[in-house]
DOSE-119275 format. One line per field, with one value per atom (N, C-alpha, C, O): atom name; x, y, z. Coordinates in Angstrom, 2 decimals. Example, Ala and Ser with C-alpha at 12.3 -4.5 7.8 and 13.67 -1.06 7.14 Angstrom:
2
a = c(N/CA/C/O/N/CA/C/O)
x = c(13.19/12.30/13.20/14.24/12.85/13.67/12.90/13.41)
y = c(-5.69/-4.50/-3.30/-3.32/-2.25/-1.06/0.03/1.14)
z = c(7.80/7.80/7.80/8.46/7.08/7.14/7.87/8.04)
% end
This chain:
192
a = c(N/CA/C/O/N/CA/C/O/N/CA/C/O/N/CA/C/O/N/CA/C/O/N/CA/C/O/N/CA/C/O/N/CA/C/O/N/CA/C/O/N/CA/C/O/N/CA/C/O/N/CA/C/O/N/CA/C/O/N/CA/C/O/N/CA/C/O/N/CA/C/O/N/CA/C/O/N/CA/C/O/N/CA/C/O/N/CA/C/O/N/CA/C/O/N/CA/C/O/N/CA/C/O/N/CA/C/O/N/CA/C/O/N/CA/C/O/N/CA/C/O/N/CA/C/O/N/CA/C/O/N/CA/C/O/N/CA/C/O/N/CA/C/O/N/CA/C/O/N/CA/C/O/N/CA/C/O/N/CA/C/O/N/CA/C/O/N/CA/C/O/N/CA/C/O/N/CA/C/O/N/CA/C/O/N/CA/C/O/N/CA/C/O/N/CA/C/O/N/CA/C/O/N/CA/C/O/N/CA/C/O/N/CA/C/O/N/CA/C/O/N/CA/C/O/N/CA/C/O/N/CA/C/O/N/CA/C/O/N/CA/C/O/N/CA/C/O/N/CA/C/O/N/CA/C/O/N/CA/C/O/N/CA/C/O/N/CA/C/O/N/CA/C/O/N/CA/C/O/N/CA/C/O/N/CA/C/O/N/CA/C/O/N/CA/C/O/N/CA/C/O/N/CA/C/O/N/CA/C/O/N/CA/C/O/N/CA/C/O/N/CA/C/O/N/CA/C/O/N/CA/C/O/N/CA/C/O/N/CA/C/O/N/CA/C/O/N/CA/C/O/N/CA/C/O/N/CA/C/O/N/CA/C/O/N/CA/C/O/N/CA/C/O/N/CA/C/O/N/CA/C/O/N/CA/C/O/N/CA/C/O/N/CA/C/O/N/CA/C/O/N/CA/C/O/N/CA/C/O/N/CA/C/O/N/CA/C/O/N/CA/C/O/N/CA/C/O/N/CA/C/O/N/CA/C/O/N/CA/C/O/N/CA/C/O/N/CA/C/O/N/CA/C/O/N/CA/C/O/N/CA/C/O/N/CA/C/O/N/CA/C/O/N/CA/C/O/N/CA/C/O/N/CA/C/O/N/CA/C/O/N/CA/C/O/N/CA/C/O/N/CA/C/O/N/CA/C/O/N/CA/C/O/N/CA/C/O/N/CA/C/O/N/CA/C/O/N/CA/C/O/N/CA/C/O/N/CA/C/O/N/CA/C/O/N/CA/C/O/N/CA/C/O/N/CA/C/O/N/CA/C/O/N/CA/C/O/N/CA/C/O/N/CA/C/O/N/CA/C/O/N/CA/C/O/N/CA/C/O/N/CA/C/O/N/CA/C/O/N/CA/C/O/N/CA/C/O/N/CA/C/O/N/CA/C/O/N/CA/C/O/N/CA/C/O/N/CA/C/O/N/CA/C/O/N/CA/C/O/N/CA/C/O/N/CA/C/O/N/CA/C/O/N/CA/C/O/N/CA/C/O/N/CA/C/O/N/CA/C/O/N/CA/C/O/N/CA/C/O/N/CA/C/O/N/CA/C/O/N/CA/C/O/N/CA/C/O/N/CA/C/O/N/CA/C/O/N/CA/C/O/N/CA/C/O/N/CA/C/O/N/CA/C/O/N/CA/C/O/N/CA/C/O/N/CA/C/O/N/CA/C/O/N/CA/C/O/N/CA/C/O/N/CA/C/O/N/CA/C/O/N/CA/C/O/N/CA/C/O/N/CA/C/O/N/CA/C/O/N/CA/C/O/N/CA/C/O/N/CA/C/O/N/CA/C/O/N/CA/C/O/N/CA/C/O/N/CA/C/O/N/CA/C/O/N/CA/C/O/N/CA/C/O/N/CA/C/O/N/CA/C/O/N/CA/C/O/N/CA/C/O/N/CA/C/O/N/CA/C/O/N/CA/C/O/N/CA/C/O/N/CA/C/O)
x = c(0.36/0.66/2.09/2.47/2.93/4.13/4.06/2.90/4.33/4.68/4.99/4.79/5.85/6.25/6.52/6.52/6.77/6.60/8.08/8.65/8.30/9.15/9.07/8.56/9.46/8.98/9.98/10.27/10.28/11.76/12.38/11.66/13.11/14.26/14.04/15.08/12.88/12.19/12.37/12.28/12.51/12.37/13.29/13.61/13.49/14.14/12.69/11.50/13.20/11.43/11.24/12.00/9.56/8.47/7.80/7.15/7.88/7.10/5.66/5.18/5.22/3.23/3.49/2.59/4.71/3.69/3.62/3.02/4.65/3.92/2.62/2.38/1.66/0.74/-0.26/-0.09/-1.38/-2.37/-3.52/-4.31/-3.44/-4.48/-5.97/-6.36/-6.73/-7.97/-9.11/-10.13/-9.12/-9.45/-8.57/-7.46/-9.07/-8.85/-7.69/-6.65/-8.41/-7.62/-7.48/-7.57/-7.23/-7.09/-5.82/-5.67/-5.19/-4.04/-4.32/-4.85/-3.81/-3.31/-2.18/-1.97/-1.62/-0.14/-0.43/-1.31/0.20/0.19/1.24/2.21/1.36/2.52/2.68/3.80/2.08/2.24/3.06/3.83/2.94/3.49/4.52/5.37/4.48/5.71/6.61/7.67/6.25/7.56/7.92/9.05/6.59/6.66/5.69/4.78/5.64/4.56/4.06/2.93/4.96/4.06/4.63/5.72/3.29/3.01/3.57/3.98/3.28/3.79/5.09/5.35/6.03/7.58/7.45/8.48/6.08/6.32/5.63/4.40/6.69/5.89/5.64/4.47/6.39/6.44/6.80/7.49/6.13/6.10/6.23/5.59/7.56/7.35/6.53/6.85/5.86/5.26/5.63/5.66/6.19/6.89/6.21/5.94/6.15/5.97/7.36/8.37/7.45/8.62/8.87/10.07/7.75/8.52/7.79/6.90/8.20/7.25/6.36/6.76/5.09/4.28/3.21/2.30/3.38/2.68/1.17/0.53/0.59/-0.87/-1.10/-0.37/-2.80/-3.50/-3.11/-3.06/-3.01/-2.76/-3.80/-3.44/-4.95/-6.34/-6.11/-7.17/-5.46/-5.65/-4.13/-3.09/-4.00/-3.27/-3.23/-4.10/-2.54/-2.42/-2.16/-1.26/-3.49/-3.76/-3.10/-3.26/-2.38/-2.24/-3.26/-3.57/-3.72/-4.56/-3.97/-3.02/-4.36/-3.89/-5.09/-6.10/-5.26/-6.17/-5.69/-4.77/-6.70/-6.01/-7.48/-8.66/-7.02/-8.16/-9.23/-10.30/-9.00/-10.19/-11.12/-12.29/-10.27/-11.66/-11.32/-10.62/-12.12/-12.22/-10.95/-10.03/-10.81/-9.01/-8.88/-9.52/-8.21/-7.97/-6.53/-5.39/-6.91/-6.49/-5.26/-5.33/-4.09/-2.60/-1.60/-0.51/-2.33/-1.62/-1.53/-1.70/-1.25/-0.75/0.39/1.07/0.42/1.46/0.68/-0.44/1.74/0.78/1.94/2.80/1.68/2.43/3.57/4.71/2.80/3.59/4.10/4.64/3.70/4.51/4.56/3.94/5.66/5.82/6.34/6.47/6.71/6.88/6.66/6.61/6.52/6.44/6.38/6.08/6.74/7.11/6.18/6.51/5.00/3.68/3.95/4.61/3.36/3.22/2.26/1.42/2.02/1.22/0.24/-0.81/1.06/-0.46/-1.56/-2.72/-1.18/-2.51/-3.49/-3.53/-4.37/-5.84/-5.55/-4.46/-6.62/-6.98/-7.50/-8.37/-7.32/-8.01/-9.35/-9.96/-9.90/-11.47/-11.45/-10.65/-12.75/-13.15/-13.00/-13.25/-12.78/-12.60/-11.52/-11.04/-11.13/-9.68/-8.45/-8.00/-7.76/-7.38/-5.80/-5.48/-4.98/-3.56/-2.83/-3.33/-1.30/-0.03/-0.54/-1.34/0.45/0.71/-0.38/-1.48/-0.15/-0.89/-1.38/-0.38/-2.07/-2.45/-2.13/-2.27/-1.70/-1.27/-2.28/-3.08/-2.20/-3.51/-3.58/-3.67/-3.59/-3.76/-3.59/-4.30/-2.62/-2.11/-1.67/-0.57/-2.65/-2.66/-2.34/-2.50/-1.65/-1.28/-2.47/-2.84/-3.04/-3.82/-3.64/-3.49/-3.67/-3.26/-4.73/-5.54/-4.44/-5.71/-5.70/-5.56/-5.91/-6.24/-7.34/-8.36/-7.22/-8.50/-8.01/-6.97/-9.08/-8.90/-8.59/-9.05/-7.76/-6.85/-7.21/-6.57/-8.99/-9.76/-10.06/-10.00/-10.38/-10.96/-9.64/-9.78/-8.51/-7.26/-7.05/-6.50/-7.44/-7.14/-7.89/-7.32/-9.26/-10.08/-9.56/-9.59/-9.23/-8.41/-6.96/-6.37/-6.74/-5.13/-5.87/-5.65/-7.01/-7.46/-7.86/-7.30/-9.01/-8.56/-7.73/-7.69/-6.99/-5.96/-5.14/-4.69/-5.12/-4.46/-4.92/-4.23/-6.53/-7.42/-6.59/-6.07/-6.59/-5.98/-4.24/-3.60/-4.09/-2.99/-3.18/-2.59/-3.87/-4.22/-4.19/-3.49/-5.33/-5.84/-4.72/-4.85/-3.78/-2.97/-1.82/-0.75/-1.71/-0.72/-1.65/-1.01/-3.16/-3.91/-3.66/-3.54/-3.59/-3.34/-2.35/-2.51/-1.18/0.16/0.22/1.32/-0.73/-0.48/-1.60/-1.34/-2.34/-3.57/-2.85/-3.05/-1.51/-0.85/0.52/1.17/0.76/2.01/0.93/1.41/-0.37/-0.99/-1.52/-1.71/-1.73/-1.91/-1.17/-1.57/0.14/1.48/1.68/1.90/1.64/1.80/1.54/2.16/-0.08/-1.11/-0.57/-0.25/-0.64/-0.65/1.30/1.56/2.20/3.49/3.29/2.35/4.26/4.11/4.15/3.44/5.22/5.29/4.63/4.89/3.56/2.96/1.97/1.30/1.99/1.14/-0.37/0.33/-0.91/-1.49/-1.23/-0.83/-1.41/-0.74/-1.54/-1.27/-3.01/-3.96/-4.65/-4.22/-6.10/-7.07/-6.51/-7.12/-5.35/-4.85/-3.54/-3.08/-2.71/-1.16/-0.67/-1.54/0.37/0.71/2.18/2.88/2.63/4.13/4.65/4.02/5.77/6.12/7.74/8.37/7.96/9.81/9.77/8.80/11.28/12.01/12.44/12.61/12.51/12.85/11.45/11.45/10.42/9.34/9.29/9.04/9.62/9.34/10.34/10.21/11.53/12.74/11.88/11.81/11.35/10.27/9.72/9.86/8.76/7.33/8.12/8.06/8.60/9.48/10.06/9.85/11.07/11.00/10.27/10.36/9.44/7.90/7.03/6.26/7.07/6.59/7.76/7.65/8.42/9.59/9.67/9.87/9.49/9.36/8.37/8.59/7.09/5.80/5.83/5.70/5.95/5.94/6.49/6.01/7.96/8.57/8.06/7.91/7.80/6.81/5.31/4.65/4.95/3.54/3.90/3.76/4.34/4.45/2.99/3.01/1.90/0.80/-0.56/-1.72/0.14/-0.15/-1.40/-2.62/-0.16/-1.12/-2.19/-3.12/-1.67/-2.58/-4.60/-5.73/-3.36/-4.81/-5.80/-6.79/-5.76/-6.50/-7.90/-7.75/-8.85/-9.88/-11.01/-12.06/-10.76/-11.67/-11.55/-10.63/-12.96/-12.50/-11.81/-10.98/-11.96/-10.55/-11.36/-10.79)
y = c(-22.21/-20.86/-20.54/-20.60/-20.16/-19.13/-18.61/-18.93/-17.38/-16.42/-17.06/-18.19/-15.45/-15.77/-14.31/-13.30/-14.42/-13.24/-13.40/-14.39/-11.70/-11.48/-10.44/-9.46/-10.27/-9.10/-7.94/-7.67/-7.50/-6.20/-6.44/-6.28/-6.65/-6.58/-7.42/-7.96/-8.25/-9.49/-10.83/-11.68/-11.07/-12.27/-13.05/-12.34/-14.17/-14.32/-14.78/-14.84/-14.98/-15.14/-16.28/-16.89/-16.25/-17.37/-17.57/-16.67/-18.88/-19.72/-19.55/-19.45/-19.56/-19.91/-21.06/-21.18/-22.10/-23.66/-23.56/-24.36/-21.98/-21.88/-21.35/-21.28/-20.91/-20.38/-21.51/-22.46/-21.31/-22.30/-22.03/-21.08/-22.99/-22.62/-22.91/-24.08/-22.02/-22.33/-22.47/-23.07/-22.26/-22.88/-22.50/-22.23/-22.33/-22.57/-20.97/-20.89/-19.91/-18.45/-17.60/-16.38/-18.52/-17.59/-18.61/-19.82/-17.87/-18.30/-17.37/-16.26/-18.14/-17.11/-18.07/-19.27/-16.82/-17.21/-16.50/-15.71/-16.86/-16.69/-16.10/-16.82/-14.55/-13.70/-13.97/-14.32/-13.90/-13.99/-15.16/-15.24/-16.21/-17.56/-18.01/-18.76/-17.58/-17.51/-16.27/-16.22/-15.55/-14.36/-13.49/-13.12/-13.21/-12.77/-12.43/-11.91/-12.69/-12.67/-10.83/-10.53/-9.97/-9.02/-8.05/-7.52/-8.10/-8.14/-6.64/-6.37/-5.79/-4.32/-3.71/-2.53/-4.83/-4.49/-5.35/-5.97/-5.66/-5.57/-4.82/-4.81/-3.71/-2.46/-3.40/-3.66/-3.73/-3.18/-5.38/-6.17/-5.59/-7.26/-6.51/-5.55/-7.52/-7.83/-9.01/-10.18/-8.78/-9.94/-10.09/-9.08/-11.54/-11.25/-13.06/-14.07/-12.76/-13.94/-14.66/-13.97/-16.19/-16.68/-16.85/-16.97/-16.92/-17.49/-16.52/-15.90/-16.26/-15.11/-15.51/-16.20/-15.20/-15.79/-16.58/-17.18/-16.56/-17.51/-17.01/-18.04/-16.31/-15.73/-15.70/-15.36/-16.32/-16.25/-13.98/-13.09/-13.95/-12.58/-11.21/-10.05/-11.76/-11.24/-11.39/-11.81/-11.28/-12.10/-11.40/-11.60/-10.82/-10.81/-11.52/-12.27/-11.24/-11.32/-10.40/-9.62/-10.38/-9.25/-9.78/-10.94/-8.96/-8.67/-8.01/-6.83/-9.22/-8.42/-8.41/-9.17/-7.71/-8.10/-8.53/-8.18/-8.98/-9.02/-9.51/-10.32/-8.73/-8.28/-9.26/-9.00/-10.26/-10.83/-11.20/-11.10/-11.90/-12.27/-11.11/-11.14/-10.17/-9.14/-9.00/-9.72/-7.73/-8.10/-8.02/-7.82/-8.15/-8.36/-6.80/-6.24/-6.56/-5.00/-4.76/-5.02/-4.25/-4.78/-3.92/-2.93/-4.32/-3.59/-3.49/-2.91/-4.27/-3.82/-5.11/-6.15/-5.24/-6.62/-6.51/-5.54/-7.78/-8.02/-8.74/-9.24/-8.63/-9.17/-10.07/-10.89/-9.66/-10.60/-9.55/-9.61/-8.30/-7.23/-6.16/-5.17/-6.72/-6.08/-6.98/-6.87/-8.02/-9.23/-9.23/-10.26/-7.67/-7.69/-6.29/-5.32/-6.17/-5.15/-5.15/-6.12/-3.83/-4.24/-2.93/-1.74/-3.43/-2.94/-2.52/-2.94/-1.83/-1.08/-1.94/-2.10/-2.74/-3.15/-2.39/-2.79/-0.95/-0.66/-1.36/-1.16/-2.34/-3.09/-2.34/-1.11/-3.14/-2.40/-2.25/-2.64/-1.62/-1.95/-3.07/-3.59/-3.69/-4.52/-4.65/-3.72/-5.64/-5.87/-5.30/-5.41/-4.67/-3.71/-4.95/-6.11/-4.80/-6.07/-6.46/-6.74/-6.45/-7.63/-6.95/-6.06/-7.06/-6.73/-7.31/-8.22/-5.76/-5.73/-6.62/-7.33/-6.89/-8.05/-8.85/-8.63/-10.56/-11.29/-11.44/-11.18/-12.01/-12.23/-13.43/-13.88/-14.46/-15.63/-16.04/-15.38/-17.26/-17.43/-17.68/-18.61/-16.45/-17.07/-15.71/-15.33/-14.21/-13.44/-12.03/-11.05/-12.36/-11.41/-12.07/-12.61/-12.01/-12.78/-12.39/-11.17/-12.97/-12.06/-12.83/-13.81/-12.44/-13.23/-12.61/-11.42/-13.38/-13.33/-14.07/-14.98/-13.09/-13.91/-13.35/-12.18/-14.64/-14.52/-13.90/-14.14/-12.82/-11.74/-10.82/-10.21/-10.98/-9.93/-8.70/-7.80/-8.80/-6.91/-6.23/-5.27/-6.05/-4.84/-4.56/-3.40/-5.58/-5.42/-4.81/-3.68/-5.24/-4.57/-3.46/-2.74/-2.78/-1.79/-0.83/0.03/-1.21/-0.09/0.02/0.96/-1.02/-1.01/-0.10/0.52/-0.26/0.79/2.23/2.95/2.67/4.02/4.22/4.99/3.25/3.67/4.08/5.15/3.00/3.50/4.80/5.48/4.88/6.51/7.71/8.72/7.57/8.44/8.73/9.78/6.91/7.51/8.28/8.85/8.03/8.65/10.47/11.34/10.66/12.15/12.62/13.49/11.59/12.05/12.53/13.37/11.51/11.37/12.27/11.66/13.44/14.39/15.56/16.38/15.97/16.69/16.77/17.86/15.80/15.69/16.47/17.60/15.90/16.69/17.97/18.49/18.72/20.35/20.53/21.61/20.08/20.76/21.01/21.95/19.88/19.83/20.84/21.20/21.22/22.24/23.83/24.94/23.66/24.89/25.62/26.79/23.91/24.75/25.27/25.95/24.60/24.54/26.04/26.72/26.55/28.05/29.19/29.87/28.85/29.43/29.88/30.99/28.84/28.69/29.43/30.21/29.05/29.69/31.37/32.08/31.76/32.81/34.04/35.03/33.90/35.26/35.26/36.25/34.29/34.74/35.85/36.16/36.48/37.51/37.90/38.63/37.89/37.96/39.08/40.07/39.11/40.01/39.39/38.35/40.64/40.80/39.17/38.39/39.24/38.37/36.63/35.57/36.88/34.73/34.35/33.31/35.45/35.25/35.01/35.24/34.65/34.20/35.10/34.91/36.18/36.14/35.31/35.36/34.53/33.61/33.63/33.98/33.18/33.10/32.34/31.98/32.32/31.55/29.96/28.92/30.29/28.75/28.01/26.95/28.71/27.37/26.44/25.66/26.14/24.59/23.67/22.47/24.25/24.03/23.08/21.86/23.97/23.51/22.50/21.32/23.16/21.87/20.58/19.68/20.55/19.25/18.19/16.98/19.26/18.57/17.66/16.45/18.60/18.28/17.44/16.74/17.43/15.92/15.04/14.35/15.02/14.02/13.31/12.10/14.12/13.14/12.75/11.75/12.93/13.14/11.62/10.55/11.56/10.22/9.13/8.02/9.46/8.43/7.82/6.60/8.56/8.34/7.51/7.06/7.37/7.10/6.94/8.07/6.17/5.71/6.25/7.06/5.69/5.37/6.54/6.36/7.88/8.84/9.55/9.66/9.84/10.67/9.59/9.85/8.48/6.94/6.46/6.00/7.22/6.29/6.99/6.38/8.70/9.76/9.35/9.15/9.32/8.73/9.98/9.81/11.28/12.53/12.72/12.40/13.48/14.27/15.01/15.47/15.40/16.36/17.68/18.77)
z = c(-11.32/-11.76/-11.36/-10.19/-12.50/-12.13/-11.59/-11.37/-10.49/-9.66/-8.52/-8.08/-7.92/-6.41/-5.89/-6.58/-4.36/-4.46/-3.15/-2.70/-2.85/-1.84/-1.01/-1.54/0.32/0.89/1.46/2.62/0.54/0.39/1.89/2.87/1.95/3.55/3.94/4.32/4.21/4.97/4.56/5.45/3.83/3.03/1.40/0.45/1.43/0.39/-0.71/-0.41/-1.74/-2.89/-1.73/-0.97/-2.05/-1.81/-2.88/-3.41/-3.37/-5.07/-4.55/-3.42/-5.64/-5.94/-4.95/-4.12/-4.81/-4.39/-2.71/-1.99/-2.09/-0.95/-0.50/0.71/-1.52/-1.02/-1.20/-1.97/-0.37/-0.45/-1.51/-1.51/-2.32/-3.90/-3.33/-3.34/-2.89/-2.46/-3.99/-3.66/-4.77/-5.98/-6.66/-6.21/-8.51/-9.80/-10.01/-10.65/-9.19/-9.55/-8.36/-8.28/-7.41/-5.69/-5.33/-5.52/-4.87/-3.67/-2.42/-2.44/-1.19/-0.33/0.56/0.74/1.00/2.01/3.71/4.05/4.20/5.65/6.05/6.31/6.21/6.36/7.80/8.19/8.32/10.19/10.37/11.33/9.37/9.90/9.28/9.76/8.21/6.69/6.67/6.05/7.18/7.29/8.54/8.86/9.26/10.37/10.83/10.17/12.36/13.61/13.34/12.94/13.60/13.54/12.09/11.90/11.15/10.29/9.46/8.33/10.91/10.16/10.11/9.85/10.45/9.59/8.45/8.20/7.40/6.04/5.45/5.52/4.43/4.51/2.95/2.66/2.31/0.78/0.36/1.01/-0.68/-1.23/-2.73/-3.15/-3.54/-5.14/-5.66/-5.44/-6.10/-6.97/-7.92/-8.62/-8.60/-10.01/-10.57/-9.92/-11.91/-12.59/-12.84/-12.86/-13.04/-12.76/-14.01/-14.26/-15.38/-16.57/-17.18/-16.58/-18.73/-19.57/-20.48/-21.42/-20.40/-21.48/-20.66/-21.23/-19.04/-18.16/-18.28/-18.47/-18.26/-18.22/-19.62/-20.56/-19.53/-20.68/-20.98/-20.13/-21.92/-23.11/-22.19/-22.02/-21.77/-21.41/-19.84/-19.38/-19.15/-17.74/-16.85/-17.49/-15.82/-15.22/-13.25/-12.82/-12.76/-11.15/-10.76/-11.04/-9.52/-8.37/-7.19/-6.82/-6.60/-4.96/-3.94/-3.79/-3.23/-1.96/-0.65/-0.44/0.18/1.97/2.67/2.05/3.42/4.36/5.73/5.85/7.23/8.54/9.31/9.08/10.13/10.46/10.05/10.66/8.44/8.10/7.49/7.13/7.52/7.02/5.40/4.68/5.08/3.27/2.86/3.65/1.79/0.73/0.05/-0.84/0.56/-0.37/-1.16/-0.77/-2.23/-3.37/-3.11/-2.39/-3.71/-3.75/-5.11/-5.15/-6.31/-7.27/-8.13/-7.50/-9.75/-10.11/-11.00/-11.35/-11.28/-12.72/-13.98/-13.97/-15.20/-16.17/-17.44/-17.11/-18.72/-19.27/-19.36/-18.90/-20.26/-20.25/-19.70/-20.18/-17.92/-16.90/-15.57/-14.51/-16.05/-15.30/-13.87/-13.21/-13.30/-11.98/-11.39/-12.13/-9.88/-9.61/-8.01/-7.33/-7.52/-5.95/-5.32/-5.41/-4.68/-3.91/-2.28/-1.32/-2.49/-0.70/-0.34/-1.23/0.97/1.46/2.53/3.03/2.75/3.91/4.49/4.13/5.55/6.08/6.40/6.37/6.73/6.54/8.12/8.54/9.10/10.35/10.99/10.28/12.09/12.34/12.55/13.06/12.23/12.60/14.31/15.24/14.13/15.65/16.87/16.53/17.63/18.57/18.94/20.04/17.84/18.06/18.81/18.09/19.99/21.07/20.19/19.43/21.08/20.59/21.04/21.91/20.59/20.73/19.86/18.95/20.49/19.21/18.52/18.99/16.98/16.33/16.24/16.79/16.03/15.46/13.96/12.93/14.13/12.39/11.58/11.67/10.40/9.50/9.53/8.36/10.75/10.77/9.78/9.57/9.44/8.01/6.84/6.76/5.78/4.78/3.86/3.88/2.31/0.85/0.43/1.08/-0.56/-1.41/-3.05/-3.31/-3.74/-5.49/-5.95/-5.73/-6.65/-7.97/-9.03/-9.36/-9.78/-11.62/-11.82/-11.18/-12.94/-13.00/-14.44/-14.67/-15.15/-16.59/-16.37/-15.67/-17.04/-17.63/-17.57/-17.13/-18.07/-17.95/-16.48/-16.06/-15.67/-14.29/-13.80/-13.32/-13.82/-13.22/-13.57/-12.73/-15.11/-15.71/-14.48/-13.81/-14.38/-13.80/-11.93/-11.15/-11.82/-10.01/-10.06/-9.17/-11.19/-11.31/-11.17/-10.20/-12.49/-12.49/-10.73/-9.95/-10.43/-8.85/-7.89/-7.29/-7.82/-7.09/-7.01/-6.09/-8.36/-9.01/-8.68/-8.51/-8.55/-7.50/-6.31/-5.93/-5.58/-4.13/-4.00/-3.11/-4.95/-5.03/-5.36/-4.72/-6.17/-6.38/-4.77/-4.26/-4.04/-3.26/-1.53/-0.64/-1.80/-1.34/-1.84/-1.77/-2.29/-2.90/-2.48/-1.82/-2.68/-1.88/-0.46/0.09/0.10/1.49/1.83/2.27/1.63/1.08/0.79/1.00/0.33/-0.49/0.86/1.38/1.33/2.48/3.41/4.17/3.54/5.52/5.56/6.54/3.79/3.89/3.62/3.81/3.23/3.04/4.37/4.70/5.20/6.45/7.85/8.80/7.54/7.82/7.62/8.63/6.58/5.97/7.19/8.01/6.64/7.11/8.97/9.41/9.55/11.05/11.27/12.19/10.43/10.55/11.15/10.80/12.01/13.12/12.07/12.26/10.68/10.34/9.27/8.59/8.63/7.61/7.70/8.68/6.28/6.33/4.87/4.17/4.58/3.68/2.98/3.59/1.59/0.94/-0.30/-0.90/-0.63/-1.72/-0.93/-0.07/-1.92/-1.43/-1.85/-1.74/-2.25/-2.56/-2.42/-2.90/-1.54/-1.56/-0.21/0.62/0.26/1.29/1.11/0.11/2.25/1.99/3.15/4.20/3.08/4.48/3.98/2.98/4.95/5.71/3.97/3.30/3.65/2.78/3.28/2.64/4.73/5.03/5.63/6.25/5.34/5.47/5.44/6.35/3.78/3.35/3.74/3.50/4.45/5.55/6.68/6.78/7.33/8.77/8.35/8.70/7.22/6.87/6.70/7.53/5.98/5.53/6.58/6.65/7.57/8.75/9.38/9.55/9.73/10.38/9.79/10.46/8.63/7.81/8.22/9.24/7.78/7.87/9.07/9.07/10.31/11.49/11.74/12.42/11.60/11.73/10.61/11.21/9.45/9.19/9.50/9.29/10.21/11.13/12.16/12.27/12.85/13.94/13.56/14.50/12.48/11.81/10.63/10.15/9.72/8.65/7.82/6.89/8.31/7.64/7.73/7.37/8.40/8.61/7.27/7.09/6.61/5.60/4.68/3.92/5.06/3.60/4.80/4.67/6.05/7.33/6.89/6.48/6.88/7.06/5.86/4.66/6.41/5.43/5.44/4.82/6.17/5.59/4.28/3.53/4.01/2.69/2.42/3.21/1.04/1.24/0.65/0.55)
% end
């Protein structure tokens, strides 16, 4: 299979023939050991096909991660007619147990696989969810940001009057608040 992939700031491309073809439509690679020991200065990997026309018409490639062996969670693909694209990796958590520092190689894995258009079609509509869901988050932490601000005041049963430079503060306050925690608002797994 064509593709290869690269890992934005980290890495120069890596070909399909570094990953290990565990059958007919799975690869996986070994980020811990192939790019780096600790895994979460790679935020973001392109996956790109190397020639055009490489996938059967019906068929694209998925990006997964997986953190100790645990399940593969899915991060995005390419296809004929969208031959590259550059994915957030958000690792998962580690399996319960597994005690902090170095990693073991083998430990943070990419995995790719061949898989029909439609099945990808419906992992995109997913994902797009978490993304809604993830912009909710967003309007809940500046609504309650508001709310808790010293000079707001209510004004009729659905209005808020507040300072002009609020969204000044909030912004801030996100802004470092994700520095500090990158993975802040994506970890949060309440409802919303």
């Amino acid at each position: 299979m064509a593709f290869a992939v690269f890992f934005t700031g980290k890495s120069t491309p890596i070909a399909s023939t570094s990953f290990v073809q565990t059958d007919s439509t799975h690869w996986v690679l070994d980020a811990t050991s192939t790019v780096l020991p600790d895994y979460h200065d790679l935020k973001e990997i392109a996956l790109f096909l190397t020639a055009q026309g490489v996938l059967p018409p019906d068929m694209g490639l998925a990006l997964y991660v997986s953190i100790g062996g645990a399940d593969w969670s899915y991060r995005g693909f390419v296809s004929n007619t969208n031959p590259s694209d550059v994915l957030p990796l958000s690792w998962p958590d580690p399996p319960d147990g597994v005690p902090p520092g170095p990693r073991p190689p083998g430990f943070a894995q990419i995995g790719v696989s061949l898989e029909p258009l439609a099945v990808l079609q419906e992992k995109l509509c997913s994902k797009l969810g978490s993304r809604e869901d993830f912009a909710k988050r967003v309007g809940l932490d500046l609504f309650n940001f508001m709310q808790s601000f010293g000079g707001v005041q209510a004004v009729g049963g659905d209005k808020l009057l507040v300072p002009a430079n609020i969204l000044d503060h909030w912004y801030a306050r996100l802004s470092n608040r994700l520095r500090r925690d990158p993975d802040w608002l994506t970890r949060q797994r309440d409802a919303i």
